[in-house]
MMTF fields as JSON, N, C-alpha, C and O atoms, coordinates in Angstrom:
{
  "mmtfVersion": "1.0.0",
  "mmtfProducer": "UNKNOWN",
  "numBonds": 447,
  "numAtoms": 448,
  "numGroups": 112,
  "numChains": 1,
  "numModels": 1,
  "chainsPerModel": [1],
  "groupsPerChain": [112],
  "chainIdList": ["A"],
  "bondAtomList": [4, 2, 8, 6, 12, 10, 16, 14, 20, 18, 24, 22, 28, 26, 32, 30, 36, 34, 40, 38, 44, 42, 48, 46, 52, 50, 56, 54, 60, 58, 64, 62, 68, 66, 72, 70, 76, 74, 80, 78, 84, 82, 88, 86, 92, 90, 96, 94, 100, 98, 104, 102, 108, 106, 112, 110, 116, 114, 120, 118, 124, 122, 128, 126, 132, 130, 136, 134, 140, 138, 144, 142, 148, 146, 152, 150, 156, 154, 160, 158, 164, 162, 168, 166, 172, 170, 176, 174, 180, 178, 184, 182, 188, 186, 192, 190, 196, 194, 200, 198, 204, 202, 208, 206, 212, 210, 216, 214, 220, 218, 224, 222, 228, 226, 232, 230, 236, 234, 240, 238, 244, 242, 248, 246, 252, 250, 256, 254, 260, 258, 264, 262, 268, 266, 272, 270, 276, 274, 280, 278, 284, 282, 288, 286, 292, 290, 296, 294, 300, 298, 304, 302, 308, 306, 312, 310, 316, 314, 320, 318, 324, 322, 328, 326, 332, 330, 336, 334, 340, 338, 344, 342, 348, 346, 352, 350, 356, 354, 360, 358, 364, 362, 368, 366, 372, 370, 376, 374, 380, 378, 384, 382, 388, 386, 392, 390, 396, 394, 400, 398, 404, 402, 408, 406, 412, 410, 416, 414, 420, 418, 424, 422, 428, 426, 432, 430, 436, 434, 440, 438, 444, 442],
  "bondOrderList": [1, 1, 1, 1, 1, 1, 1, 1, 1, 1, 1, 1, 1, 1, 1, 1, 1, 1, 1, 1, 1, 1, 1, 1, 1, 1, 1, 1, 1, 1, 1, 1, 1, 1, 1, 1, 1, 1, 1, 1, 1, 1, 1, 1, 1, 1, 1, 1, 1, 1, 1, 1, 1, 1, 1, 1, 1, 1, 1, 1, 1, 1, 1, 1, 1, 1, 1, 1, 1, 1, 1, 1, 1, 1, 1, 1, 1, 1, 1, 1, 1, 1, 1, 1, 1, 1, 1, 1, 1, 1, 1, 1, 1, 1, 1, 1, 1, 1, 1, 1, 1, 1, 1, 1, 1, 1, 1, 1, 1, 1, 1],
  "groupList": [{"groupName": "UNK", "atomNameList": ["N", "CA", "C", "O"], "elementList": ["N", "C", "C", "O"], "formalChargeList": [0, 0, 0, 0], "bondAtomList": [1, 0, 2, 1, 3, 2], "bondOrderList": [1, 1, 2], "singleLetterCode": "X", "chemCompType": "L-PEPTIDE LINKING"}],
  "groupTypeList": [0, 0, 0, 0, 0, 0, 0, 0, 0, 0, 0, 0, 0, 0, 0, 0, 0, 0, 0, 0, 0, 0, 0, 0, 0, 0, 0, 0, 0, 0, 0, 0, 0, 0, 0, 0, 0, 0, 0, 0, 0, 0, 0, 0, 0, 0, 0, 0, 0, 0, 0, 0, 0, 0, 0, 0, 0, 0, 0, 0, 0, 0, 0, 0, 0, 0, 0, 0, 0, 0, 0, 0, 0, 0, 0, 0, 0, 0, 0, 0, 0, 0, 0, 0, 0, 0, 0, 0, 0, 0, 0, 0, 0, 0, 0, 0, 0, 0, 0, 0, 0, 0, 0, 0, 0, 0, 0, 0, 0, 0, 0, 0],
  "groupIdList": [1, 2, 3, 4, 5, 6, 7, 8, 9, 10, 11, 12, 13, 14, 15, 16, 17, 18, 19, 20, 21, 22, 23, 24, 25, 26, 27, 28, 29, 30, 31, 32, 33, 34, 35, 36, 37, 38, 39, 40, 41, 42, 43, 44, 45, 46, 47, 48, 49, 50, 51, 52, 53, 54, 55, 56, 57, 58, 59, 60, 61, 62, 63, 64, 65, 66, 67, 68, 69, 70, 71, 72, 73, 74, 75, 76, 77, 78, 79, 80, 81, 82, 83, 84, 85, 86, 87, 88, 89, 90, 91, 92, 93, 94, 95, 96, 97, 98, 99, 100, 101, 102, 103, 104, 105, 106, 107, 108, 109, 110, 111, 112],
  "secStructList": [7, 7, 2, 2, 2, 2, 2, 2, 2, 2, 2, 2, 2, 2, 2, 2, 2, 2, 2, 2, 2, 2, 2, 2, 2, 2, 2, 2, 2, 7, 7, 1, 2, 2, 2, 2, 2, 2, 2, 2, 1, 2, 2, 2, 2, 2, 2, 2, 2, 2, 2, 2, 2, 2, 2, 2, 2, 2, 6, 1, 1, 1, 6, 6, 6, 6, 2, 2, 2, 2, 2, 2, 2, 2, 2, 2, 2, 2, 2, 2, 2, 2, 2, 2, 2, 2, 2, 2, 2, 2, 2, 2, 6, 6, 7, 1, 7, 1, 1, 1, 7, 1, 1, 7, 6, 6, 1, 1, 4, 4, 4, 7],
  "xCoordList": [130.835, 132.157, 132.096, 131.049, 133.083, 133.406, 133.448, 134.21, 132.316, 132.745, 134.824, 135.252, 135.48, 136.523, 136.932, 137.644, 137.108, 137.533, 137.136, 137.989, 135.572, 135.233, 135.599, 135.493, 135.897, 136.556, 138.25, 138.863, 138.818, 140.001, 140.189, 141.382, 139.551, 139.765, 139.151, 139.818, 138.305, 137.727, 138.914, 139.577, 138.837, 140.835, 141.905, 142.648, 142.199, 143.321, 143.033, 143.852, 142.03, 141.45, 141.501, 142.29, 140.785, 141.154, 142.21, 142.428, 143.264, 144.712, 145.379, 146.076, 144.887, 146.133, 145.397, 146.104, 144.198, 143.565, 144.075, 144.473, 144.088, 144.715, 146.254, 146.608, 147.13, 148.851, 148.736, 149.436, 147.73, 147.584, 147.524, 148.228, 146.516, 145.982, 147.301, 147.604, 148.039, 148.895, 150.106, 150.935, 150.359, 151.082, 150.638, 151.316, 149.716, 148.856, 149.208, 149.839, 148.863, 149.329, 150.676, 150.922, 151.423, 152.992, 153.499, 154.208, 153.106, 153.252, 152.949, 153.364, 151.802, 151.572, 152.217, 152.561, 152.241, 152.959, 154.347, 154.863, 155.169, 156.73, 157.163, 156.374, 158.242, 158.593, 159.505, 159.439, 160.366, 161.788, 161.203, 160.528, 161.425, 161.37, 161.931, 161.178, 162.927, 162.932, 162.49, 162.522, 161.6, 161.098, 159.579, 158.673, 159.385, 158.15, 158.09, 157.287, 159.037, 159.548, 159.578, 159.033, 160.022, 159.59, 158.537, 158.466, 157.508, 156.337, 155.683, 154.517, 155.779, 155.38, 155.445, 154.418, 156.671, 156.768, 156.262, 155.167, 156.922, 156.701, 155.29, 154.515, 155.037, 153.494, 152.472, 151.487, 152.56, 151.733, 151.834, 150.747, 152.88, 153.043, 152.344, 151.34, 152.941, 152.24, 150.98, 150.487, 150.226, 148.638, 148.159, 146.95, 148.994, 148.25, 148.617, 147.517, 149.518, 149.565, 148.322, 147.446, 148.273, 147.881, 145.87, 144.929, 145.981, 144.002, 144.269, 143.262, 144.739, 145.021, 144.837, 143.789, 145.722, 145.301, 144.029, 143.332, 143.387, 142.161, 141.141, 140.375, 141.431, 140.276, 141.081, 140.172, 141.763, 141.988, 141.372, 140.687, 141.732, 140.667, 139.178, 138.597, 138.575, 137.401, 136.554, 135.435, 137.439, 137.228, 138.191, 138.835, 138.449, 139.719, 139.431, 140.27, 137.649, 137.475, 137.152, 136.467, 137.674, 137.294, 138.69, 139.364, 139.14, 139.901, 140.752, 141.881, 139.969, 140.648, 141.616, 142.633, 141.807, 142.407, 143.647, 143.921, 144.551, 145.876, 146.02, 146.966, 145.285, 145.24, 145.993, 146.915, 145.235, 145.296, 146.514, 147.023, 147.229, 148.401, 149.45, 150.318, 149.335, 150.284, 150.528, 151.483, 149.446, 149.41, 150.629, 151.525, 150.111, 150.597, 152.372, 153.14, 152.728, 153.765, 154.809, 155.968, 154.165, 154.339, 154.569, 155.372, 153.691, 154.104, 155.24, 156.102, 155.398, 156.868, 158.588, 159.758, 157.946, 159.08, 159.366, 160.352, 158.353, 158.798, 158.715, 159.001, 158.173, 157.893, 159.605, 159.965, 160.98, 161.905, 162.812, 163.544, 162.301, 162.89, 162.771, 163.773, 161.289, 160.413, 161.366, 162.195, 161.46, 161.967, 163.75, 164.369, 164.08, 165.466, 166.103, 167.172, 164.933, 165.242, 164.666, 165.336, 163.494, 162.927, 163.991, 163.969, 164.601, 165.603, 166.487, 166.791, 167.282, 168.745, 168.177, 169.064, 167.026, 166.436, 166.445, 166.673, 166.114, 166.04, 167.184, 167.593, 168.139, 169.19, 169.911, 170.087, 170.162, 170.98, 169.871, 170.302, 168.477, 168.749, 168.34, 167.138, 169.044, 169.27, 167.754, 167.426, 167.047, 165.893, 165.988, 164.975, 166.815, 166.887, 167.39, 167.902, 167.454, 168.313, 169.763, 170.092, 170.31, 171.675, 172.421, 173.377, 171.172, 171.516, 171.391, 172.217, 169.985, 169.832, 170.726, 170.638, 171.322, 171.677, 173.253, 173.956, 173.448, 174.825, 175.903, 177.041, 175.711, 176.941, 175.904, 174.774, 176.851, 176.612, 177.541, 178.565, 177.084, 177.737, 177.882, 178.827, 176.816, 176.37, 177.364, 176.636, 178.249, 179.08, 179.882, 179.759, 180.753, 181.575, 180.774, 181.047, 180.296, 179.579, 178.984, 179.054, 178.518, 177.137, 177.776, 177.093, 179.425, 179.755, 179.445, 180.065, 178.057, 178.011, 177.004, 176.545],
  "yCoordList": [89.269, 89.844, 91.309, 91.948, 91.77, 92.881, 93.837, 93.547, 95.093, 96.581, 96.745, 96.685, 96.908, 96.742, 96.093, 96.707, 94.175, 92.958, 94.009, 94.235, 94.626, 94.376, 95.966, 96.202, 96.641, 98.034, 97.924, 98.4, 96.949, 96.433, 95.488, 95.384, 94.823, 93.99, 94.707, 94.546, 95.265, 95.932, 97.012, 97.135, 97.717, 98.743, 97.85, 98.416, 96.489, 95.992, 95.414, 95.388, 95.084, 94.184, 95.55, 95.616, 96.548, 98.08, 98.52, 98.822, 98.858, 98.656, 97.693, 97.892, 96.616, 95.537, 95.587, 95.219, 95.955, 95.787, 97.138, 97.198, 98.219, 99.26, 99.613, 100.53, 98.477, 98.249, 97.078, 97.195, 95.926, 95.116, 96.031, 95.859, 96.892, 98.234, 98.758, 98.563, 99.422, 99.813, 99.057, 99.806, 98.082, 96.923, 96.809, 97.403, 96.187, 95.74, 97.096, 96.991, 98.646, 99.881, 99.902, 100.179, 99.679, 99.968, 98.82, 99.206, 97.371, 96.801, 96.933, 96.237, 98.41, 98.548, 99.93, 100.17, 100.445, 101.638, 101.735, 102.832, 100.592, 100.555, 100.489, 99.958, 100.863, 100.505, 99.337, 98.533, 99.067, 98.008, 97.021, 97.269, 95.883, 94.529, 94.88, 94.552, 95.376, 95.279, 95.893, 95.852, 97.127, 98.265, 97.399, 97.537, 96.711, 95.751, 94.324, 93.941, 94.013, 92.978, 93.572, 92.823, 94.75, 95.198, 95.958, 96.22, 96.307, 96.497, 95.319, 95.559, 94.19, 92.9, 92.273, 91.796, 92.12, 91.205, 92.581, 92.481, 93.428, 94.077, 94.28, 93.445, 95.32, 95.732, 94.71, 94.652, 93.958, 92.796, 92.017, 92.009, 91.355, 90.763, 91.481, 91.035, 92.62, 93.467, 93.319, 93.018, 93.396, 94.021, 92.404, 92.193, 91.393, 89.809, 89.947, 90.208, 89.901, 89.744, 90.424, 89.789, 92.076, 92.65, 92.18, 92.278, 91.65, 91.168, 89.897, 89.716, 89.156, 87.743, 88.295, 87.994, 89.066, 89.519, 89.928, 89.309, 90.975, 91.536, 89.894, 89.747, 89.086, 87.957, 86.722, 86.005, 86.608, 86.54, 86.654, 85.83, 88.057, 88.689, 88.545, 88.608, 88.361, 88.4, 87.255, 87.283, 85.909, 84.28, 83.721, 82.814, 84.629, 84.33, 82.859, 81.966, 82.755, 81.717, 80.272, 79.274, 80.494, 79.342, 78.077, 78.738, 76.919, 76.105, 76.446, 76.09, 77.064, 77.878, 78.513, 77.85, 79.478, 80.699, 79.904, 80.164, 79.074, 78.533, 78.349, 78.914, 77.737, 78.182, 79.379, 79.383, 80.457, 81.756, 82.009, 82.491, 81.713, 81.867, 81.095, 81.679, 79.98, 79.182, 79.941, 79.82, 80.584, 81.264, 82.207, 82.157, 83.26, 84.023, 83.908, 84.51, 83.123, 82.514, 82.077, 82.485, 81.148, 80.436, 82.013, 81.96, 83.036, 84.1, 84.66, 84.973, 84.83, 85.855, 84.656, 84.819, 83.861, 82.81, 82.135, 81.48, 82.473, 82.104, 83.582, 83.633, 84.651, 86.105, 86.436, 86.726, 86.519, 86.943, 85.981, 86.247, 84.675, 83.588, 83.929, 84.227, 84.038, 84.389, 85.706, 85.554, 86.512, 88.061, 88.244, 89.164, 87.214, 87.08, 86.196, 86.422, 84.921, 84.547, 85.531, 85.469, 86.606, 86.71, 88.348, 88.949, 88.605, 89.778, 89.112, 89.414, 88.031, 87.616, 86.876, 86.679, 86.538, 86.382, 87.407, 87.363, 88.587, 89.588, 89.894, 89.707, 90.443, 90.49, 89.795, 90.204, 88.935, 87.514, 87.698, 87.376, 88.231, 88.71, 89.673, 89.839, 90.669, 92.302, 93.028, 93.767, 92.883, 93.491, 94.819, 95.308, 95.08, 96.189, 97.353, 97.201, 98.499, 99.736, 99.618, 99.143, 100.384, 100.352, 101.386, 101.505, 102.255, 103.815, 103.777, 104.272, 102.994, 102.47, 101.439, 101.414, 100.848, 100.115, 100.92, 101.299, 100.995, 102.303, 101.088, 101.476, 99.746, 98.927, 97.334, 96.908, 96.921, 95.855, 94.711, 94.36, 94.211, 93.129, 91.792, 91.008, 91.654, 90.01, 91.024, 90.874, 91.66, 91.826, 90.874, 90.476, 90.329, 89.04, 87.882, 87.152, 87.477, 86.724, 85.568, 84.353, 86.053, 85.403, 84.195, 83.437, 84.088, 82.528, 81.321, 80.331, 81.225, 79.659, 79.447, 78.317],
  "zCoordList": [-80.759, -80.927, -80.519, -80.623, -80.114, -78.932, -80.618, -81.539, -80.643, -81.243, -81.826, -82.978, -80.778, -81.013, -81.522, -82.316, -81.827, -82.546, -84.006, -84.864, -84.09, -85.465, -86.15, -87.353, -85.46, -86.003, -86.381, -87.337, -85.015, -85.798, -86.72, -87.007, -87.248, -88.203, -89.494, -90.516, -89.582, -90.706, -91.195, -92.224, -89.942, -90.438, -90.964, -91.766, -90.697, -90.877, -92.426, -93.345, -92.451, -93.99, -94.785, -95.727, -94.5, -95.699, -95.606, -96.779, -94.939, -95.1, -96.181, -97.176, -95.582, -96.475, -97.935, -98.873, -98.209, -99.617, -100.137, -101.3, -99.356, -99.949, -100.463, -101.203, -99.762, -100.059, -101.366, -102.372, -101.178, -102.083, -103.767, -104.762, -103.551, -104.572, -105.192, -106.369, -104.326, -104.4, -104.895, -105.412, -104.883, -105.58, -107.191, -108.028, -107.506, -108.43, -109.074, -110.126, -108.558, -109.396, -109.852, -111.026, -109.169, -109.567, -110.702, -111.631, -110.597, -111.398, -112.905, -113.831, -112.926, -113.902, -114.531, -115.689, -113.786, -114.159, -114.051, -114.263, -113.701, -113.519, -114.672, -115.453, -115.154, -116.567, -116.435, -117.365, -115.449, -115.464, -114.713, -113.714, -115.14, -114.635, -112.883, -111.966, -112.654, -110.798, -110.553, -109.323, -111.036, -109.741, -110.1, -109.278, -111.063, -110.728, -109.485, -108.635, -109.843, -109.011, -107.832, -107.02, -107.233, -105.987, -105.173, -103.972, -106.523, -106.176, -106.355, -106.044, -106.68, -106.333, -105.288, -104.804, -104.685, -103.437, -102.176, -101.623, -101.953, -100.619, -100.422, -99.954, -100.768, -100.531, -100.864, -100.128, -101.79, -102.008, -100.596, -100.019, -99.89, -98.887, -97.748, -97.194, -97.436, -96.44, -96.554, -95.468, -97.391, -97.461, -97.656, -97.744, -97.717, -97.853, -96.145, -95.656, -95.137, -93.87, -93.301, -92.713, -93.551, -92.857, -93.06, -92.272, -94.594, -94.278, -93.837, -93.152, -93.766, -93.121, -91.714, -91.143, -91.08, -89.423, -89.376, -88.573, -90.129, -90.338, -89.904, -88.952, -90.762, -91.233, -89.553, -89.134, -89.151, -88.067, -86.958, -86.352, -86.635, -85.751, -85.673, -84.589, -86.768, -87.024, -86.733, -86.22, -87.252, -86.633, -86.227, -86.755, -84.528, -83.749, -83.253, -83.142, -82.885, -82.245, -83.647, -83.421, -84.654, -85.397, -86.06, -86.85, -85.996, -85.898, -87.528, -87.866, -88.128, -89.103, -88.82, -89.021, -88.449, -88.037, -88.282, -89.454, -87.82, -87.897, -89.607, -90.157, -90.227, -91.666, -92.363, -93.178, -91.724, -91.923, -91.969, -92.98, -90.829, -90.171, -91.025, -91.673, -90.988, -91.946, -93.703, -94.47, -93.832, -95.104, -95.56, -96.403, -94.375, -94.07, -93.951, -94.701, -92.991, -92.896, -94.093, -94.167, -95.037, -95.985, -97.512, -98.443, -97.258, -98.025, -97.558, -98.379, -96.531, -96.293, -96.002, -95.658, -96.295, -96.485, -98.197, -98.535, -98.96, -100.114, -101.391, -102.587, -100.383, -101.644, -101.5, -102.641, -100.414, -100.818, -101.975, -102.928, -101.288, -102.975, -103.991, -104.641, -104.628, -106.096, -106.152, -107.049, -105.716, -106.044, -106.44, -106.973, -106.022, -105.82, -107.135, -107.702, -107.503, -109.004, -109.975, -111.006, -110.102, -110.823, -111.256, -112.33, -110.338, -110.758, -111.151, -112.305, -110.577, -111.202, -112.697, -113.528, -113.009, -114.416, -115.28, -116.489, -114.419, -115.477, -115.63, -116.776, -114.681, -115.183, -116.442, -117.589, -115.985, -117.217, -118.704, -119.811, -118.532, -120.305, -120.002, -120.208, -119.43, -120.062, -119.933, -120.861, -119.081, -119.092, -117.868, -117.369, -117.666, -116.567, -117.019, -118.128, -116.59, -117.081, -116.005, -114.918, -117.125, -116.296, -115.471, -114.705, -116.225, -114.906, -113.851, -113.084, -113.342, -112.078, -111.272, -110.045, -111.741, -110.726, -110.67, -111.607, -109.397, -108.323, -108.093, -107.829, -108.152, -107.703, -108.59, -108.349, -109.499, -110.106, -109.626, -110.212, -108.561, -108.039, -109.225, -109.137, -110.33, -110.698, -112.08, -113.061, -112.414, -113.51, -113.847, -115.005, -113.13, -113.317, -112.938, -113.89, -112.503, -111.437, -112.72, -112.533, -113.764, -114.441, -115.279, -115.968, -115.115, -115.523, -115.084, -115.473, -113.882, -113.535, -114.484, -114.656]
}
């Protein structure tokens, strides 16, 4: 494997472990159920793509790699779902502040 393959993939795998880091932090230090919920899905996603490319690159030539890919895939198609019930959950029992939110669309809304 080409110097280059393995300097870019090693950058891309410490990147995404470092946004992953960075996720895992905010979840802990957030106080409100959505600013957790959005240090959950984004940066968590990012830094799962970005070592998935990392680990990619690395066994470009192995029948795996589509694995990888499907993973990958399969996270950024189901992390905006999870994020989208897990706020309109919090919402409906009252776990959010109300200073924060600038336009409360789900005010009438929560009769179905």
């Amino acid at each position: 494997m080409s110097t280059f393959l393995n300097i870019a993939s090693g950058t891309l795998i410490i990147i995404g472990s470092l946004m992953a880091l960075t996720a895992a932090v905010g979840i802990v230090r957030f106080p409100d159920t959505l600013l957790r919920m959005h240090a959950a899905t984004k940066p968590q996603v990012i830094g799962l793509n970005l070592v998935l490319a990392g680990t990619c690159l690395r066994v470009y030539d192995d029948p795996n790699v589509w694995m990888l890919i499907l993973v990958g895939l399969f996270t950024l198609l189901t992390a905006p779902v999870i994020a989208h019930l897990i706020g309109r959950t919090a919402y409906r029992e009252q776990r959010h502040r109300e200073d924060l939110l600038v336009v409360n669309e789900l005010g009438d809304k929560l009769d179905d």
